[in-house]
C-alpha positions in Angstrom: 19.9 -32.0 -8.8 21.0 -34.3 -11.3 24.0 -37.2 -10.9 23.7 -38.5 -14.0 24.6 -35.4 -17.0 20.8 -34.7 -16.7 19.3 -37.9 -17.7 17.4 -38.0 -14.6 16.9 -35.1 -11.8 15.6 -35.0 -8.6 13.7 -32.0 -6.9 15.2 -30.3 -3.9 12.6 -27.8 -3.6 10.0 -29.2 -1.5 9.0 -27.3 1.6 10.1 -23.9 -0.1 7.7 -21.2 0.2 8.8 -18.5 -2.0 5.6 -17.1 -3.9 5.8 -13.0 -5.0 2.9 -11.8 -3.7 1.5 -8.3 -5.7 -1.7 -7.6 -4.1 -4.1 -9.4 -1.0 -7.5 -8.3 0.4 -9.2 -8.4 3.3 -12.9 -8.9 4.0 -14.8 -6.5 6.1 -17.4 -9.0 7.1 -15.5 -12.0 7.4 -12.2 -11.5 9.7 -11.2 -15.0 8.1 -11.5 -14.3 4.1 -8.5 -13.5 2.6 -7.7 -12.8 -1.0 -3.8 -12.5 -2.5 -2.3 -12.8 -5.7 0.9 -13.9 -6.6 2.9 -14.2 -9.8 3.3 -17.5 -11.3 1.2 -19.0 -8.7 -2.2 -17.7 -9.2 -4.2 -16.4 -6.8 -5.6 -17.9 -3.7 -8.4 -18.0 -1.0 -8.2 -18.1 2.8 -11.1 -19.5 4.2 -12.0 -21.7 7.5 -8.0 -21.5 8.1 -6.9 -23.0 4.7 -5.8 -21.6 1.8 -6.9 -23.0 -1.9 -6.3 -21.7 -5.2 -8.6 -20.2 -7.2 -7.4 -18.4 -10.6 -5.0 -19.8 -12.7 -2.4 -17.3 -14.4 0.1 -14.7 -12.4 -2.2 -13.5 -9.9 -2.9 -10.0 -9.1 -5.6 -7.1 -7.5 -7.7 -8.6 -5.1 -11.1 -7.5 -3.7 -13.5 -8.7 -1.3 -17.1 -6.5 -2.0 -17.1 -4.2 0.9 -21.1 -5.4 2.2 -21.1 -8.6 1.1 -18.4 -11.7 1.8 -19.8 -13.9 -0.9 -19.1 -11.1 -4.0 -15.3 -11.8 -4.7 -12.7 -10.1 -7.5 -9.4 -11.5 -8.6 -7.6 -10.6 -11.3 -4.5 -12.5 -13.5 -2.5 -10.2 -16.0 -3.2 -7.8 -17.9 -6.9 -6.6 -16.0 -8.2 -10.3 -16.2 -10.7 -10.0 -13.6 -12.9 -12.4 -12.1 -16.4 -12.3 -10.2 -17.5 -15.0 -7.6 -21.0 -14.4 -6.5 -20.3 -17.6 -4.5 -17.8 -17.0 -1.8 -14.9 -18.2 -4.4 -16.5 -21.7 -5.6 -16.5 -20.3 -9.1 -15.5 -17.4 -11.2 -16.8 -15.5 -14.4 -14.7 -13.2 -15.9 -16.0 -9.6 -16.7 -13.5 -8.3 -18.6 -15.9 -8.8 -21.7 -17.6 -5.8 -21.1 -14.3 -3.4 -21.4 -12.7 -2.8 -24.6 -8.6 -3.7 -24.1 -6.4 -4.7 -21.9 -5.4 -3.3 -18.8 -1.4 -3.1 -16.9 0.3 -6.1 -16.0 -0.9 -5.1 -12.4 -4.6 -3.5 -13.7 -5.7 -1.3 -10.6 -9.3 -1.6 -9.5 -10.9 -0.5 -6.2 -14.5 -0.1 -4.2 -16.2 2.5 -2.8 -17.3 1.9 0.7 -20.9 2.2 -1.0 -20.3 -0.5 -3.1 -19.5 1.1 -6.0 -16.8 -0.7 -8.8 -14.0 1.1 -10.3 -11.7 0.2 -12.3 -8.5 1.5 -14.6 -7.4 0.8 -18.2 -6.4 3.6 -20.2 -9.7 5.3 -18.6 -11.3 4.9 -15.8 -14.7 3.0 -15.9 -17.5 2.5 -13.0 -20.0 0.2 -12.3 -22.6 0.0 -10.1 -23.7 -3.7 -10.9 -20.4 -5.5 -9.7 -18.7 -5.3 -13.3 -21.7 -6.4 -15.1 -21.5 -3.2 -17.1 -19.8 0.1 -17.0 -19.6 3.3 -17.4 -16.4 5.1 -18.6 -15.7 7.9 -16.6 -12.6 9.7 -18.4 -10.9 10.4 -21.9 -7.5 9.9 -20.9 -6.4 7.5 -23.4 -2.4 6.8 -24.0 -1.0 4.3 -22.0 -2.7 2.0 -19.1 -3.4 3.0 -15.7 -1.2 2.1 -12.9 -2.8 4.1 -10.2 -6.4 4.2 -9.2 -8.0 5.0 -5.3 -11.4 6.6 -4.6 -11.8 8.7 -1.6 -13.3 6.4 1.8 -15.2 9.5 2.7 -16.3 11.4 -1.1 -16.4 8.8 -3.9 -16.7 12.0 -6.5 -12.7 12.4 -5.4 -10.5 10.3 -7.3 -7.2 10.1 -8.6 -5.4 7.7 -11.1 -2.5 7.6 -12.6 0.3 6.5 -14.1 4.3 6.8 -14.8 4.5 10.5 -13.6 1.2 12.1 -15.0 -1.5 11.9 -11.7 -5.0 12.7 -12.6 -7.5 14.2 -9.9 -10.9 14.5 -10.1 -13.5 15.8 -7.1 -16.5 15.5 -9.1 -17.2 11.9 -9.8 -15.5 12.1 -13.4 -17.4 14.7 -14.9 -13.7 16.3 -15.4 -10.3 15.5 -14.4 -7.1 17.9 -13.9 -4.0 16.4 -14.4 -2.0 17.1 -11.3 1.0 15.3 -11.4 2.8 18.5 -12.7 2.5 20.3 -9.3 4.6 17.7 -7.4 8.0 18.9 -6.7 10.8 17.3 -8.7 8.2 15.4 -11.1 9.6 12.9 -13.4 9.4 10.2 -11.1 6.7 7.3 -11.5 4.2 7.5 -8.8 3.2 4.2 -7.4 0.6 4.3 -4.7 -1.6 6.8 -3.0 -3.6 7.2 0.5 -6.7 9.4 1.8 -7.2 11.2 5.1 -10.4 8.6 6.3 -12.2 12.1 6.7 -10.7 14.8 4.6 -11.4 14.2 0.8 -8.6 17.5 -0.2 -5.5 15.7 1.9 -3.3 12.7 0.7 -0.5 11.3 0.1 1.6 9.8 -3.1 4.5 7.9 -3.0 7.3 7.6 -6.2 9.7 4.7 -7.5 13.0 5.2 -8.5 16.5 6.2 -7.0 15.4 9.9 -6.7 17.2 10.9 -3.2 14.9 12.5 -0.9 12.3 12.5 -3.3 9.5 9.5 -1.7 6.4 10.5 -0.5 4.5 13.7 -0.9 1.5 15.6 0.6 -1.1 17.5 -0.8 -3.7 19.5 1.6 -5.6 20.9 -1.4 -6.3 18.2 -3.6 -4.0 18.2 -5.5 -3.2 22.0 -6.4 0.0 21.7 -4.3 2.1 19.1 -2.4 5.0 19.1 0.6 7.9 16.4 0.2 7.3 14.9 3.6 10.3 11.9 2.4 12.3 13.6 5.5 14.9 10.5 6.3 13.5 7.5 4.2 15.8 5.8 2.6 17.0 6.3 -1.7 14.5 3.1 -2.7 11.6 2.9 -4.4 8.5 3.3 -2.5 5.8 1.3 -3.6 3.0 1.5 -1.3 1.6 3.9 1.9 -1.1 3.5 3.8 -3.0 5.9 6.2 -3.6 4.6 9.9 -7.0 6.3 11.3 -6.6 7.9 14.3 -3.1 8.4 14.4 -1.3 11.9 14.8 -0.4 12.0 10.7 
């Protein structure tokens, strides 16, 4: 606020908490790591009850190694990503050993062997924590917005983006684009979930004003998929996850 035509101001907006998270991650080791990113303000640590930043830039994906508490990832825009071997004390970016740049929000995930993946305009794994990498598709085009391995069969994967999904259930020796299959296509697909058990079932959600048109599921990997939207409401659905145990 300023009293005097701007020659001086003074700031009303201490207190205000009002940070746009993107992405966070939880450790499996250590109930009390937590990883988020936000834009504009970085991304940040939880640890011993206190949060600290740790990145600079807009912060984005998150990942906590799935063995192994002290092996941390946190990306800033564009597929930035950073590797602390140190619980978070320090970071060294790997993005040197990828050609490009990856989305605003790059994608990257972990197998629950401990394998890296990660999405640019291909796909690329590694199985040294992003030391080096193996590309594992010839997609090229645009970047990747959607990228999840299967918890049960790493060799099924799907990644994605606008309203091409790409499947593949052999690691990455091929990939079948199948986006086309989904009723209604021509919406942009924004997140997907696994059965914890069943590598051929999951589930896709779309953006967009598309009544009716929010959530699908496929039982055959892909080759076909049910609009299961039912009731949801005409916004964009950004995110699903599956909860284990549950009746579907």
């Amino acid at each position: 606020k300023s009293t005097n035509n701007g020659s001086s101001f003074t700031d009303l907006s201490s207190g205000l908490v009002i940070s746009q998270f993107y992405r966070l991650a939880c450790s499996q080791t250590n109930t009390d790591l937590i990883l988020a990113g936000a834009q504009d303000n970085s991304s940040s640590i939880r640890k011993n009850n206190e949060w600290d930043e740790i990145r600079g830039g807009d912060g984005m994906e998150q990942l906590v190694h799935v063995n192994n508490a002290n092996i941390l990832f946190s990306a800033s825009q564009y597929g930035s990503i950073g590797r602390s071997v140190n619980g978070g004390a320090s970071f060294n970016n790997i993005l040197g050993a990828l050609n490009g740049t990856g989305d605003w929000v790059t994608p990257f995930v972990m197998s629950p062997g401990g394998t890296f993946y990660a999405g640019y305009k291909d796909v690329y794994r590694s199985i040294n924590n992003g030391s080096t990498y193996t590309k594992i598709s010839n997609f090229g085009g645009s970047n990747l917005t959607l990228l999840h391995v299967n918890p049960s069969d790493p060799n099924h994967i799907y990644a994605g983006r606008n309203n091409t999904l790409y499947r593949t259930t052999n690691g990455g020796t091929t990939w079948t684009n199948v986006g086309s299959s989904v009723p209604n296509n021509g919406m942009t697909f924004t997140y997907l979930a696994f059965h914890p058990t069943n590598p051929l079932r999951a589930w896709v959600t779309c953006s967009g004003y598309n009544k009716g048109n929010k959530i699908f599921e496929t039982a055959d990997g892909g080759t076909t998929w049910t609009n299961i939207s039912f009731d949801l409401p005409n916004l964009p659905a950004n995110c699903i996850a599956y909860e284990t145990g549950s009746n579907d």
